[in-house]
C-alpha positions as CSV (number, residue, x, y, z in Angstrom):
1,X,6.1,-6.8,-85.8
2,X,7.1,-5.0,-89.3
3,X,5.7,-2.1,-88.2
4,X,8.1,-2.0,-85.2
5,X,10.9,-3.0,-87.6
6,X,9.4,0.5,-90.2
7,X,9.4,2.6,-86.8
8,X,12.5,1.9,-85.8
9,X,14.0,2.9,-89.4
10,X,12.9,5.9,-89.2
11,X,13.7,6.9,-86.2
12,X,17.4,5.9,-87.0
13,X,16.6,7.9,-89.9
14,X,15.4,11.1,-88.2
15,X,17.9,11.1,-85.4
16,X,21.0,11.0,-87.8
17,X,20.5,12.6,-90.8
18,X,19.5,16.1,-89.6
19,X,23.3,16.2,-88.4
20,X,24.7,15.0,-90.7
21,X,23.1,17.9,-92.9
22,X,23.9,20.5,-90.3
23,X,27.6,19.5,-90.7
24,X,27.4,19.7,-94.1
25,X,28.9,15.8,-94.4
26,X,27.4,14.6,-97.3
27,X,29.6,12.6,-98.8
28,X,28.4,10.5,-95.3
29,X,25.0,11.2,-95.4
30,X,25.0,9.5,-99.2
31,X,27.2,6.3,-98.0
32,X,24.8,6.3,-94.8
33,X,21.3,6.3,-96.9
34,X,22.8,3.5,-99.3
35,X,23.5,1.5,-96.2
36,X,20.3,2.2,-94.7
37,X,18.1,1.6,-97.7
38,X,20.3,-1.9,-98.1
39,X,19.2,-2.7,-94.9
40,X,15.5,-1.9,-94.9
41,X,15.0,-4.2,-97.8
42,X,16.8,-7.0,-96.8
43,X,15.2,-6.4,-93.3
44,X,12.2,-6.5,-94.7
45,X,12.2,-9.0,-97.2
46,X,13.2,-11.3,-94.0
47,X,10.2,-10.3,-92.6
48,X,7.9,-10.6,-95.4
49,X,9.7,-14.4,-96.2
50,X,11.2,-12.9,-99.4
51,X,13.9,-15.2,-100.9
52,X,16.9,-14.1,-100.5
53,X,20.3,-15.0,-101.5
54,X,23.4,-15.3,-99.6
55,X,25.8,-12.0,-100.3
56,X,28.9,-14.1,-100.3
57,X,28.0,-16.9,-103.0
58,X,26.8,-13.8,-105.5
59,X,29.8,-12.2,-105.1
60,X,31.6,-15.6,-105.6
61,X,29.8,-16.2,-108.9
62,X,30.3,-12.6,-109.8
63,X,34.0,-12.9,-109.4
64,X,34.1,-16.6,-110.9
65,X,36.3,-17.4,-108.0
């Protein structure tokens, strides 16, 4: 099953960022590789039964709101 979840990265991976480096839009391509590489670990640390934490309480206690 991860392996289906690692294929299907990077073929989102191959299918976008060649335009977005033929369009010279890398101000996009950065924002979109962030985003992606956010996603791949907290994909995969779901798969793999990593803890994780819940976005919105760490930003709470970040904020100390």
């Amino acid at each position: 099953m991860i392996w289906i979840y690692i294929a299907l990265c990077l073929l989102i991976l191959i299918i976008e960022v060649p335009g977005l480096i033929k369009q010279q839009h890398y101000r996009d391509l950065y924002v979109f590789m962030f985003l992606l590489v956010i996603g791949f670990f907290m994909g995969l640390a779901f798969f793999l039964k990593w803890p994780l934490f819940a976005p919105f309480a760490a930003m709470t206690s970040y904020f100390g709101i």
